[in-house]
Short mmCIF file of the C-alpha atoms (twelve columns), coordinates in Angstrom:
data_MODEL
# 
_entry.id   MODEL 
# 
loop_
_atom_site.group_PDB 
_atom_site.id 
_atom_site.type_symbol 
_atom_site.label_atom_id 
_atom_site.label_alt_id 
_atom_site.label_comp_id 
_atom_site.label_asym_id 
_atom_site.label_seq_id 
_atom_site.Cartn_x 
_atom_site.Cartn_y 
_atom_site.Cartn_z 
_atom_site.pdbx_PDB_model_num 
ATOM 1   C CA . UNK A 1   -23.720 -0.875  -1.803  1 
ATOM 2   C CA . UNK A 2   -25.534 -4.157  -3.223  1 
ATOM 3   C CA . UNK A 3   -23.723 -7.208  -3.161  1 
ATOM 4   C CA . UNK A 4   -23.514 -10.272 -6.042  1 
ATOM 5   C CA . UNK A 5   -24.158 -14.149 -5.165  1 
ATOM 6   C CA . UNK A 6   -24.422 -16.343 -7.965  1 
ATOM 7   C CA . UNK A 7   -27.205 -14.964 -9.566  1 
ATOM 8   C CA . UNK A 8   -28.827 -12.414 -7.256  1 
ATOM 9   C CA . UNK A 9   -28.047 -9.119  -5.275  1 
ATOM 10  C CA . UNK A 10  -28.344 -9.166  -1.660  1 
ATOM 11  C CA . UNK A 11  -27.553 -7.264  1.165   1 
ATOM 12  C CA . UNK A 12  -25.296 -8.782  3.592   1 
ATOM 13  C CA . UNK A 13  -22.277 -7.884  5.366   1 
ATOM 14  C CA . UNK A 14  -19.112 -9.710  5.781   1 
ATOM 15  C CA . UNK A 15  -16.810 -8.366  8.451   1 
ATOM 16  C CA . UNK A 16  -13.809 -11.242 8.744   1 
ATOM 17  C CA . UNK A 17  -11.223 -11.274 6.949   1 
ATOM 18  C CA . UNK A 18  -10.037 -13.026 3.532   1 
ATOM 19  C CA . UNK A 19  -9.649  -17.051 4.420   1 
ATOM 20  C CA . UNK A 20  -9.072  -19.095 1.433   1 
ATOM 21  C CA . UNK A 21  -10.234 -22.267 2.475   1 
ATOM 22  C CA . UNK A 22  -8.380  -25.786 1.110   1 
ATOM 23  C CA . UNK A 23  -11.330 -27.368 -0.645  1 
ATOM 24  C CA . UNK A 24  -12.880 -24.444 -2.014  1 
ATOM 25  C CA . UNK A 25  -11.842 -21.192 -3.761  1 
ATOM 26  C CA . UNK A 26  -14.515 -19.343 -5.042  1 
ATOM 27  C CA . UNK A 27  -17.709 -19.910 -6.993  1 
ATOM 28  C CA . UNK A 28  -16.982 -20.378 -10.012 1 
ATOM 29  C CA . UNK A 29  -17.935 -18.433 -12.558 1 
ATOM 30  C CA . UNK A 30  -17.632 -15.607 -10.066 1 
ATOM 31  C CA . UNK A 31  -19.502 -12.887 -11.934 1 
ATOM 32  C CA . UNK A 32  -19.916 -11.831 -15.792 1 
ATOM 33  C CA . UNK A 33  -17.288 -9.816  -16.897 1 
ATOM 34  C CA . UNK A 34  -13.847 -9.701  -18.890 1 
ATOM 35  C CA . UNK A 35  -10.501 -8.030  -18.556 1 
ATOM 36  C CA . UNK A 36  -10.396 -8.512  -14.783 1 
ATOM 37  C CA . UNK A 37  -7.257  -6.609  -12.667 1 
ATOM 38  C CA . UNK A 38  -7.761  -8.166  -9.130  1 
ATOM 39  C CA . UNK A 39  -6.051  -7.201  -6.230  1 
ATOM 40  C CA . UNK A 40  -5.945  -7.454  -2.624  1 
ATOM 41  C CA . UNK A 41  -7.207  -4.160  -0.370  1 
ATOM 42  C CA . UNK A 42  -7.330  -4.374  3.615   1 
ATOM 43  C CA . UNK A 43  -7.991  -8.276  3.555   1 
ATOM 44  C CA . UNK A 44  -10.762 -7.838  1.087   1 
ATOM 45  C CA . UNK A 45  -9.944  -9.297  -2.948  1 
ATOM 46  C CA . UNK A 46  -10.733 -6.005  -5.293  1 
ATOM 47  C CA . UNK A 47  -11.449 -6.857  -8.537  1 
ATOM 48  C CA . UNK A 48  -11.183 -4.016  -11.730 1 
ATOM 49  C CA . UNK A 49  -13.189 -5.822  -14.549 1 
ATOM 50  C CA . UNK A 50  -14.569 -4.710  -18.249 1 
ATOM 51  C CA . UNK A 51  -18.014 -5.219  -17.918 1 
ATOM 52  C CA . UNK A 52  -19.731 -6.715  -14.535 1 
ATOM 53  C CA . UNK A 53  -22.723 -8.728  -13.308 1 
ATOM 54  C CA . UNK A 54  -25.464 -9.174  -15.832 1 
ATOM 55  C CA . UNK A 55  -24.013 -6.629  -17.859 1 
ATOM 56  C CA . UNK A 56  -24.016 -4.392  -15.347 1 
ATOM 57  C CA . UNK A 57  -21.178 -2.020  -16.774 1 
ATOM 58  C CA . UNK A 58  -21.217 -0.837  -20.311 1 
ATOM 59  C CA . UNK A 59  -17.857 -0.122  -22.343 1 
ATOM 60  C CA . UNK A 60  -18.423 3.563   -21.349 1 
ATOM 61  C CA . UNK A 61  -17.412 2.839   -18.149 1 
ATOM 62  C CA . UNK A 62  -16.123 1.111   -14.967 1 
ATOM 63  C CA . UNK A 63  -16.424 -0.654  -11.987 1 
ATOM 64  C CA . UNK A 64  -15.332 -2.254  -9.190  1 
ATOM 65  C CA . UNK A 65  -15.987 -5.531  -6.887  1 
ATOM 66  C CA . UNK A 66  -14.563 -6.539  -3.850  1 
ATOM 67  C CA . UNK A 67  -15.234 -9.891  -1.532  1 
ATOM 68  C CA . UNK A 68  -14.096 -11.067 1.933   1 
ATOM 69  C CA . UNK A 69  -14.563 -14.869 1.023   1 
ATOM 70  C CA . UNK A 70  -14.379 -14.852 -2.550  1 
ATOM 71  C CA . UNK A 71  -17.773 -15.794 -2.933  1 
ATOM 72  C CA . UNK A 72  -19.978 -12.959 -1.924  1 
ATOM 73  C CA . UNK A 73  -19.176 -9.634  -3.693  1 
ATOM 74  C CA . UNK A 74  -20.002 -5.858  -3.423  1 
ATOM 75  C CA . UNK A 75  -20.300 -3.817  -5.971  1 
ATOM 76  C CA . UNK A 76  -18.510 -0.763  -5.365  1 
ATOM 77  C CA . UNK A 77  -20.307 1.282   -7.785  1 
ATOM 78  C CA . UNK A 78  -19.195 3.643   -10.709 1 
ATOM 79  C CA . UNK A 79  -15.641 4.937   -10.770 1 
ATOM 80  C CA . UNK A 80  -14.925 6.479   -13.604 1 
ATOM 81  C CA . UNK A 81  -16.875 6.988   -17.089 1 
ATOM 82  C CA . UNK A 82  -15.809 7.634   -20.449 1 
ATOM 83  C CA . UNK A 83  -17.686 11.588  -20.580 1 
ATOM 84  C CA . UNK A 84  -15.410 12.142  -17.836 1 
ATOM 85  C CA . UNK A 85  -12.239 12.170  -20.017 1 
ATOM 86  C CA . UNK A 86  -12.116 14.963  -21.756 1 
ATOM 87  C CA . UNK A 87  -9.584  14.061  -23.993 1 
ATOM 88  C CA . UNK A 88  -11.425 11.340  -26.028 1 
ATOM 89  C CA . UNK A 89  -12.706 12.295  -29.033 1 
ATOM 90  C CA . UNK A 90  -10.523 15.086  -30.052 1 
ATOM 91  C CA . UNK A 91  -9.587  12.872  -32.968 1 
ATOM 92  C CA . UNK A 92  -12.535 13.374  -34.294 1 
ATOM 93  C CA . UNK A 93  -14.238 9.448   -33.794 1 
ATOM 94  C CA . UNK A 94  -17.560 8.773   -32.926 1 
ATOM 95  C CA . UNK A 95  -16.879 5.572   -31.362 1 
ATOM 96  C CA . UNK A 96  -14.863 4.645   -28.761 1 
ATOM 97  C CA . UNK A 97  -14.505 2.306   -26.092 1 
ATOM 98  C CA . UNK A 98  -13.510 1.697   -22.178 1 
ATOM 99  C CA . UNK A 99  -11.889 -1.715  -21.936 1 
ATOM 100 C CA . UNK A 100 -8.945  -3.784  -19.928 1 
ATOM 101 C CA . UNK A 101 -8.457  -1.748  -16.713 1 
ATOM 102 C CA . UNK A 102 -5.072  -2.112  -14.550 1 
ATOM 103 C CA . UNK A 103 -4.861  -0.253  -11.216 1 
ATOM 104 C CA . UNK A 104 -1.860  0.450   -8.809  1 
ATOM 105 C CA . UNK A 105 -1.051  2.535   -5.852  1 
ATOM 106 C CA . UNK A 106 1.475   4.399   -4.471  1 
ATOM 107 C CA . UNK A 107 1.726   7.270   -1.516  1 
ATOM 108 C CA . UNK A 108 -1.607  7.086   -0.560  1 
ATOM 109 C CA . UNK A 109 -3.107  7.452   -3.677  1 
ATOM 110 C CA . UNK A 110 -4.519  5.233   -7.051  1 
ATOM 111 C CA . UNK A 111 -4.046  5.066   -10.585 1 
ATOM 112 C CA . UNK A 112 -6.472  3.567   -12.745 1 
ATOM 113 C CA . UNK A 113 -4.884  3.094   -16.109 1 
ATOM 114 C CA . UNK A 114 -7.296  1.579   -18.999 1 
ATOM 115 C CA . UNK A 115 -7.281  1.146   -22.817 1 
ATOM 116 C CA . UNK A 116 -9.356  3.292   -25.151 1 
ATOM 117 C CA . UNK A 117 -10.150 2.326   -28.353 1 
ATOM 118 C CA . UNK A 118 -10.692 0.748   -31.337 1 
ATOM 119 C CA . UNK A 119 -7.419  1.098   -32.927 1 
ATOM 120 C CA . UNK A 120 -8.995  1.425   -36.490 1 
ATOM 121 C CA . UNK A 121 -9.320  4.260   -38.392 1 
ATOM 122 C CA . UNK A 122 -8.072  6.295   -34.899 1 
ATOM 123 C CA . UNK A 123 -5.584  5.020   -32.607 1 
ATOM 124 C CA . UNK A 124 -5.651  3.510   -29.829 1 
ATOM 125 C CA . UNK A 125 -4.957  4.868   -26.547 1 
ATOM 126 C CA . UNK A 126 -4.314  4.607   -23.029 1 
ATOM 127 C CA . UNK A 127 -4.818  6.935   -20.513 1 
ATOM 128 C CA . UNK A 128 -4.287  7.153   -16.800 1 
ATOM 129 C CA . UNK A 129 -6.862  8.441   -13.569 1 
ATOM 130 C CA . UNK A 130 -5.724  9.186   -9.769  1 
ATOM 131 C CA . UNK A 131 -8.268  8.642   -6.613  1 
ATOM 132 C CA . UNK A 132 -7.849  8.893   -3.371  1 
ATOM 133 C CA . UNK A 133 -9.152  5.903   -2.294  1 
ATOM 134 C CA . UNK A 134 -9.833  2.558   -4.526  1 
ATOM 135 C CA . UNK A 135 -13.380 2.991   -5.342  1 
ATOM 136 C CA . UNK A 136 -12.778 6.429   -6.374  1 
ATOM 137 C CA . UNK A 137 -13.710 8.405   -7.729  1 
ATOM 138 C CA . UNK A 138 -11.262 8.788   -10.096 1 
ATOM 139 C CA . UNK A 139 -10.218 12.194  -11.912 1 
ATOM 140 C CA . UNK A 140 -8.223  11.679  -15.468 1 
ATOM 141 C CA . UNK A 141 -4.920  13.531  -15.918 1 
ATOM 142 C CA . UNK A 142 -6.176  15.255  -18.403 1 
ATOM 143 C CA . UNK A 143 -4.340  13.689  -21.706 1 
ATOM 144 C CA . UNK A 144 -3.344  9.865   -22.933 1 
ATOM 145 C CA . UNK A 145 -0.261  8.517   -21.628 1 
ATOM 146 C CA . UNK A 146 0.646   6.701   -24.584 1 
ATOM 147 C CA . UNK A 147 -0.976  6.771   -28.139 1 
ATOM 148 C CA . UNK A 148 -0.917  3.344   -30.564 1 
ATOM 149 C CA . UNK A 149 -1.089  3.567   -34.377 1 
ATOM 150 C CA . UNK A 150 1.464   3.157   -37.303 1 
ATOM 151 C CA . UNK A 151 4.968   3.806   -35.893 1 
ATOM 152 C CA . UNK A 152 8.608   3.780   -37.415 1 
ATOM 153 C CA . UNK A 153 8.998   0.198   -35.876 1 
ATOM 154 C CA . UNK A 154 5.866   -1.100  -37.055 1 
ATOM 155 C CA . UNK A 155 2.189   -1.853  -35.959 1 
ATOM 156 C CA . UNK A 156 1.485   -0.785  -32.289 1 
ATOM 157 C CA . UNK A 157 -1.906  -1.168  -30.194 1 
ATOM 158 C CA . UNK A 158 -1.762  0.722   -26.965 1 
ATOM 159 C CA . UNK A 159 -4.029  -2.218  -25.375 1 
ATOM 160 C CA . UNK A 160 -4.283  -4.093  -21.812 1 
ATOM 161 C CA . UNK A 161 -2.008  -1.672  -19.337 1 
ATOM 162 C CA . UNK A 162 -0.867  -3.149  -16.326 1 
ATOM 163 C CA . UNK A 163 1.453   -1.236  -13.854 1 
ATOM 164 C CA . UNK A 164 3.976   -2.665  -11.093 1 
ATOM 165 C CA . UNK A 165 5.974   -1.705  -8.356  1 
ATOM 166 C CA . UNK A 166 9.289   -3.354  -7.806  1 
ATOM 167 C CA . UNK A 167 9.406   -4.286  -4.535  1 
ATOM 168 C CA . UNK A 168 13.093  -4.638  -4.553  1 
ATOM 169 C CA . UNK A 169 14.217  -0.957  -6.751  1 
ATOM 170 C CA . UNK A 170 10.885  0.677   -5.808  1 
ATOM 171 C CA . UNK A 171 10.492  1.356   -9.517  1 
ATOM 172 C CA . UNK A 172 7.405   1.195   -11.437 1 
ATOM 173 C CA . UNK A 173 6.757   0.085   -14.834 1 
ATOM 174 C CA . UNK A 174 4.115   -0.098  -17.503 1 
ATOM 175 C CA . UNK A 175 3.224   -3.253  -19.685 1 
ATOM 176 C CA . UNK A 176 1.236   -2.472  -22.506 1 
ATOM 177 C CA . UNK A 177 -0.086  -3.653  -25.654 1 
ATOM 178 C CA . UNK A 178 -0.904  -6.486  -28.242 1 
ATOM 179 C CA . UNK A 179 -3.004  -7.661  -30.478 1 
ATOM 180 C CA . UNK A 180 -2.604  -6.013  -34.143 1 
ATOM 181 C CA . UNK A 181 1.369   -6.554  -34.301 1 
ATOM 182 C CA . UNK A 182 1.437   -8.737  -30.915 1 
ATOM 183 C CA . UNK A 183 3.964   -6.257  -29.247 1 
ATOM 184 C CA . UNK A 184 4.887   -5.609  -26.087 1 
ATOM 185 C CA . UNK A 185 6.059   -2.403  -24.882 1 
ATOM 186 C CA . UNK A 186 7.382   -1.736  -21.121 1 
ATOM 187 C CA . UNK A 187 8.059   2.099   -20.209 1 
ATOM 188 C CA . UNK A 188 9.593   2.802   -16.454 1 
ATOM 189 C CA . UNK A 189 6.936   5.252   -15.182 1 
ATOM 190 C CA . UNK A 190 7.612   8.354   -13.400 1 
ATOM 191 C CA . UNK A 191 7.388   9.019   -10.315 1 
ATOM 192 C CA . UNK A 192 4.045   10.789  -9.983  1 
ATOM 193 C CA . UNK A 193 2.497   7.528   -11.887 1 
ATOM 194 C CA . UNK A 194 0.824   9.515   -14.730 1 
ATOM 195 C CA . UNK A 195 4.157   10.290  -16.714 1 
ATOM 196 C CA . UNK A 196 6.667   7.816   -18.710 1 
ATOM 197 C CA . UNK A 197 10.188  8.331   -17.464 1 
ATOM 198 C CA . UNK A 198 11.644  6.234   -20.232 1 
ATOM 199 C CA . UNK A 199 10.995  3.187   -22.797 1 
ATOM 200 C CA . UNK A 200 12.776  0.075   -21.202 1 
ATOM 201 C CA . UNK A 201 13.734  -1.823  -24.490 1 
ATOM 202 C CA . UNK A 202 13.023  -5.393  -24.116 1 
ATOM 203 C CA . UNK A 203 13.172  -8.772  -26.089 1 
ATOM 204 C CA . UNK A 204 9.591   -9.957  -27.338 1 
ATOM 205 C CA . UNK A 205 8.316   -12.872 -25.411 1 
ATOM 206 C CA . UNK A 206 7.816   -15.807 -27.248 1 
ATOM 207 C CA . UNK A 207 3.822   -16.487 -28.098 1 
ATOM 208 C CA . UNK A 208 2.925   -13.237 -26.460 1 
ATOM 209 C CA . UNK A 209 -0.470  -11.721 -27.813 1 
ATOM 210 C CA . UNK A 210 -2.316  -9.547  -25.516 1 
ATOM 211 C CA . UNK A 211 -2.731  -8.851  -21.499 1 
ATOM 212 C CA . UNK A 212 0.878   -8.778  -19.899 1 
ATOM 213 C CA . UNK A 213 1.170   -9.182  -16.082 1 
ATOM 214 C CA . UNK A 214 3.454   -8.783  -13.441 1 
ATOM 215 C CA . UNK A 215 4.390   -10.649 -10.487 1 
ATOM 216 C CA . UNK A 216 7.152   -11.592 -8.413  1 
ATOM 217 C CA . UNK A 217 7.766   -14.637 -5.953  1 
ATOM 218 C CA . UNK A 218 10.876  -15.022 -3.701  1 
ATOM 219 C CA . UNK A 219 13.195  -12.674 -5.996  1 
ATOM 220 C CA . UNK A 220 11.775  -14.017 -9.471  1 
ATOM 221 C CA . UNK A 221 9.800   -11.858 -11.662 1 
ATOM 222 C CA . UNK A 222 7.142   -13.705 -13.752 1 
ATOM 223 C CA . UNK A 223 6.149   -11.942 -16.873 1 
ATOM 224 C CA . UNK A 224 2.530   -13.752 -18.174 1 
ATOM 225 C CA . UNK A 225 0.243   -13.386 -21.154 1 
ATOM 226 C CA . UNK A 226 -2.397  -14.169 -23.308 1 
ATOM 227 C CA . UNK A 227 -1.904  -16.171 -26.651 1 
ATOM 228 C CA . UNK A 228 -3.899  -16.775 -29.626 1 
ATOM 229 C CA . UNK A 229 -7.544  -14.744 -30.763 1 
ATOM 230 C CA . UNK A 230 -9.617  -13.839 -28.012 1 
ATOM 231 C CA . UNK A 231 -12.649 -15.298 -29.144 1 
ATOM 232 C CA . UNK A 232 -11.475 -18.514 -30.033 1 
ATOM 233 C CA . UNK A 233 -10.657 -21.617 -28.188 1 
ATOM 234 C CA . UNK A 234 -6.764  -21.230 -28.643 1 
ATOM 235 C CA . UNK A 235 -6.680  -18.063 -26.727 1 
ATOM 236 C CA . UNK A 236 -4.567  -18.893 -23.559 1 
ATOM 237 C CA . UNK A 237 -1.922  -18.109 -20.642 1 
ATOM 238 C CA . UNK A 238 1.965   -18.391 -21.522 1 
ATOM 239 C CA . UNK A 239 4.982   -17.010 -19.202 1 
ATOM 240 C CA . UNK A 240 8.587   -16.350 -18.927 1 
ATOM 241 C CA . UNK A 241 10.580  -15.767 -15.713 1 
ATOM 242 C CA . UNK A 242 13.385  -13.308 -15.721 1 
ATOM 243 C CA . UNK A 243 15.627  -11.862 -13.271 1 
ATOM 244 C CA . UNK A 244 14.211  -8.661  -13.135 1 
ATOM 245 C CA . UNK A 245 10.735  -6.673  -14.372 1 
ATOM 246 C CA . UNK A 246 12.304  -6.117  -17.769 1 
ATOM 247 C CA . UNK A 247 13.904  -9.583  -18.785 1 
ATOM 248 C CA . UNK A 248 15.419  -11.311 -20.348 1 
ATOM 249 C CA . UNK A 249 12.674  -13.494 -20.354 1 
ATOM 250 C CA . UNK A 250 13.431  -17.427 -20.268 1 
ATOM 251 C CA . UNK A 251 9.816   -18.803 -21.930 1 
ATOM 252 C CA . UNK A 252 8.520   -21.245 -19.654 1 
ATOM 253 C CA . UNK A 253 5.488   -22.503 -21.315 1 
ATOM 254 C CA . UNK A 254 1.064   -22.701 -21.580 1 
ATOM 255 C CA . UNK A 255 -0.016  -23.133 -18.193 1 
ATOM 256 C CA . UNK A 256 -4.124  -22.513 -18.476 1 
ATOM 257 C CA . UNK A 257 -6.046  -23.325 -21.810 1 
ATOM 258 C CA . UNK A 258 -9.563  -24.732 -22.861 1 
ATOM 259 C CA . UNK A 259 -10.618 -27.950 -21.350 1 
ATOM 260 C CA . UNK A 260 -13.769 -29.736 -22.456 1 
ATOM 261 C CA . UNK A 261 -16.302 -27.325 -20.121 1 
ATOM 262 C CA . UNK A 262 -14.291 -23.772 -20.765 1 
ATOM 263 C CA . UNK A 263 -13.168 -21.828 -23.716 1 
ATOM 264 C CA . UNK A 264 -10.602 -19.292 -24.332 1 
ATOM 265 C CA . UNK A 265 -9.396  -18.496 -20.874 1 
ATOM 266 C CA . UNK A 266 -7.028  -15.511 -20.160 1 
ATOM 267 C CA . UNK A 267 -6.556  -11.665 -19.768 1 
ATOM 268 C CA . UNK A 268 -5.797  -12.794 -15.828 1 
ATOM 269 C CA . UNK A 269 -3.749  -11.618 -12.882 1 
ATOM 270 C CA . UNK A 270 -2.384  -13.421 -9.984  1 
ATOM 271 C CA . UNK A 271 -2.476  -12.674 -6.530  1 
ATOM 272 C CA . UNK A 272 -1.235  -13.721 -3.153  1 
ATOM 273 C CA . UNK A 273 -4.146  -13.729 -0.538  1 
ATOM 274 C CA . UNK A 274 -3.239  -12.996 3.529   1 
ATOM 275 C CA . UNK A 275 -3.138  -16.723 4.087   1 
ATOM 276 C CA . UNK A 276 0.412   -16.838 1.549   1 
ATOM 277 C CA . UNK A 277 -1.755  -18.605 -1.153  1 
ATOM 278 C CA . UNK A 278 -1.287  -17.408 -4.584  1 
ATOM 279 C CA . UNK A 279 -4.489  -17.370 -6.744  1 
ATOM 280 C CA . UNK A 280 -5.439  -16.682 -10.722 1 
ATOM 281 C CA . UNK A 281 -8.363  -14.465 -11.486 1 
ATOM 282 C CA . UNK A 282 -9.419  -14.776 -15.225 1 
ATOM 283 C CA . UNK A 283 -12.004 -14.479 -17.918 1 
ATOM 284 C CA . UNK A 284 -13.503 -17.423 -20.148 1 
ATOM 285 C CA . UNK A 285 -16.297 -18.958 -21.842 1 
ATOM 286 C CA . UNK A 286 -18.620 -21.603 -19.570 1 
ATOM 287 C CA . UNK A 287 -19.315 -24.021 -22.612 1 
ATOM 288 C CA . UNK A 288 -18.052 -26.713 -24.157 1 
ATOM 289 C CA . UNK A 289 -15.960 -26.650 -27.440 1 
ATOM 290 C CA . UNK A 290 -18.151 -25.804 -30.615 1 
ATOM 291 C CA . UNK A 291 -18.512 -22.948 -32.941 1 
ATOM 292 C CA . UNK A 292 -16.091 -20.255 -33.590 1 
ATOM 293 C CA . UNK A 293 -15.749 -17.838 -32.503 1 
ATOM 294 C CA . UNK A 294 -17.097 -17.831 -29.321 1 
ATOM 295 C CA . UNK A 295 -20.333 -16.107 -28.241 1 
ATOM 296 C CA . UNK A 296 -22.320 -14.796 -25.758 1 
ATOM 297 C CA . UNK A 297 -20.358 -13.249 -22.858 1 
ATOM 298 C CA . UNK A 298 -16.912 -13.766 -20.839 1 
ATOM 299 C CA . UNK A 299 -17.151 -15.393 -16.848 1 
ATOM 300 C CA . UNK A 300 -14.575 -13.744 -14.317 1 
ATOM 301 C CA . UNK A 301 -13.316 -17.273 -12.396 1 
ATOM 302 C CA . UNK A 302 -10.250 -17.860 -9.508  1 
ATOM 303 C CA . UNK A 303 -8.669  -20.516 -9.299  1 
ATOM 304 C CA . UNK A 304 -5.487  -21.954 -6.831  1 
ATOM 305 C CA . UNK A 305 -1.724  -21.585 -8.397  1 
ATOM 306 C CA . UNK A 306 0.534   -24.109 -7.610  1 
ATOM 307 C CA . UNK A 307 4.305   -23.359 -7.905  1 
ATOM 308 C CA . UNK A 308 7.111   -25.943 -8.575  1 
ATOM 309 C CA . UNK A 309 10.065  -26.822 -6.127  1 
ATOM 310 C CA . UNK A 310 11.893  -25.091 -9.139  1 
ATOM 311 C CA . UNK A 311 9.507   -21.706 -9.266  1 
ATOM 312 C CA . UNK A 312 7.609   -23.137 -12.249 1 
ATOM 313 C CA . UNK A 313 4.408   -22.400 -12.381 1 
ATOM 314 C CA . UNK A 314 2.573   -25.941 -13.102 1 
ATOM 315 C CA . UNK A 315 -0.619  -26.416 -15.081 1 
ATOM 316 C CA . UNK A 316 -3.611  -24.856 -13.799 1 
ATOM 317 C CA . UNK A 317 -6.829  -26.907 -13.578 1 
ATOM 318 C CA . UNK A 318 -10.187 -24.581 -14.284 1 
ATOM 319 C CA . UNK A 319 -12.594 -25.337 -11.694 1 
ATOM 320 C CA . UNK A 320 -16.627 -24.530 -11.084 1 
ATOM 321 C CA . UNK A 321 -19.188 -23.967 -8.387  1 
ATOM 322 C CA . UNK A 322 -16.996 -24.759 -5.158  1 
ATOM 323 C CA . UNK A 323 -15.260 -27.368 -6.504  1 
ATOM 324 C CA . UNK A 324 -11.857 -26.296 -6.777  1 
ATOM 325 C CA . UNK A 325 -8.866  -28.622 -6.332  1 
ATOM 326 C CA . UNK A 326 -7.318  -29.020 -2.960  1 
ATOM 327 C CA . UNK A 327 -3.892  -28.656 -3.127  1 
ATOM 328 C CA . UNK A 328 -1.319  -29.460 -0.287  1 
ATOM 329 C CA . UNK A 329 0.672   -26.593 1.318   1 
ATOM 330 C CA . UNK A 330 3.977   -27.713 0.754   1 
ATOM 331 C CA . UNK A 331 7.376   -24.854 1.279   1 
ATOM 332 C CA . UNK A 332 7.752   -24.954 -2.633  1 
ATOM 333 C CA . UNK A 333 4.292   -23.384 -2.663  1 
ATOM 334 C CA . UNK A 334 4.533   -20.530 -0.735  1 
ATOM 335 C CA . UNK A 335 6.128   -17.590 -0.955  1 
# 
């Protein structure tokens, strides 16, 4: 394994565990890539990107980085590419595309669920793949779990699948979609991960675009998303609270946007590190405001979460290098 640190591999080893340390969270940008579905693995942050360092993973493919200090990562190699699914192309389309990967586990074993696309002239899919172990490698089930296109209520792009686990029902559930028609969709999953039980009907959060995700924080479950174009300054991070994985939401507001150094931040997750501190892992642009829309290519970046007394989330501040705001630990912002 070869690991990335700023701008170079090297080959070091890191044997403590996770500390998030007050001053600093990571080096920001952390690597270059898009889409990113982090999570944390045996004390070690795992992050699930589109794309990687230097362009190190094309859209026929994924991979997979983890880091014990958020600052030196390892790349964890290949772990699953689009020849592998055998399913793709049977519509007949020369082009398609790996992108926004979401991964979840349950009994021992992994499910890598990821959009395939475009949605134009086929439609867009997204299909599911089980491991045995994080990095892989990871076998497809063999068809798409649930197909976009024209539908009898409207527009539908099967985009940006995330999966969670109630922690409270032991449920599971699948966010998915956006963009062309901005909808959201939320199916309860079955129980062997790579079949939908149901459709969960559910109000349409307000501003939602693209990228739902899941989290939940002492019995409240936040529902947050991207808003706006994704190559264009307004694209952004809204969420709603509810009182369970499937609403009703109550819209709470923007809480990460472009600042005068970064563009177009979102397609995030959030996570809560071994140390009870909750952290945002994201994509954006590292440049100032300018032309639209945005070129070149998206940095993964962490940054600290702060929650309210209430369970707000309050405004996040996009930091770079090691420079990340200290923030006192306080009882409203733990778990």
């Amino acid at each position: 394994m070869t690991r990335w640190s700023g701008k170079r591999w090297i080959a070091s080893a890191v044997g403590v565990a996770l500390v998030v340390a007050t001053a600093a969270i990571a080096r920001n940008p952390v690597f270059q890539g898009a889409d990113p579905h982090a999570m944390m693995i045996d004390g070690e942050m795992w992050i699930f990107p589109t794309g990687g360092p230097g362009g190190s993973w094309a859209a026929d493919r994924f991979g997979a980085f983890s880091s014990r200090d958020l600052k030196t990562w390892t790349s964890r190699g290949e772990i699953l590419r689009r020849d592998q699914i055998r399913w793709i192309g049977d519509d007949g389309a020369k082009a398609h595309f790996l992108w926004a990967p979401g991964v979840a586990t349950r009994g021992g074993k992994w499910y890598l669920y990821y959009s395939v696309g475009p949605q134009n002239p086929t439609p867009s899919r997204i299909g599911v793949a089980v491991a045995d172990a994080p990095q892989g490698p990871y076998r497809d089930s063999g068809r798409p779990l649930v197909t976009g296109g024209r539908q009898a209520n409207g527009e539908f792009e099967a985009i940006d699948p995330m999966a969670f686990i109630d922690p409270r029902s032991g449920k599971a559930y699948l966010y998915a979609g956006g963009s062309a028609g901005a909808k959201l969709r939320v199916w309860e999953l079955g129980r062997d991960m790579v079949s939908l039980a149901r459709e969960v009907p559910i109000d349409q959060p307000p501003n939602f675009t693209e990228g739902a995700f899941m989290h939940e924080r002492n019995g409240v479950y936040y529902l947050s998303y991207s808003h706006g174009h994704w190559n264009r300054p307004d694209y952004s991070v809204h969420y709603a609270t509810a009182p369970s994985p499937v609403g009703p939401w109550r819209y709470r507001g923007e809480i990460l946007k472009s600042d005068a150094s970064h563009q177009g931040p979102g397609h995030h997750s959030f996570v809560r590190t071994p140390t009870g501190d909750w952290l945002i892992i994201y994509h954006r642009w590292d440049q100032p405001p300018g032309a639209v829309p945005l070129k070149g290519e998206r940095n993964v970046a962490i940054d600290r979460v702060r929650y309210g007394a209430n369970g707000t989330i309050l405004p996040i501040v996009m930091s770079d290098g090691e420079a990340a705001p200290t923030f006192p630990r306080t009882n409203a912002s733990r778990r």
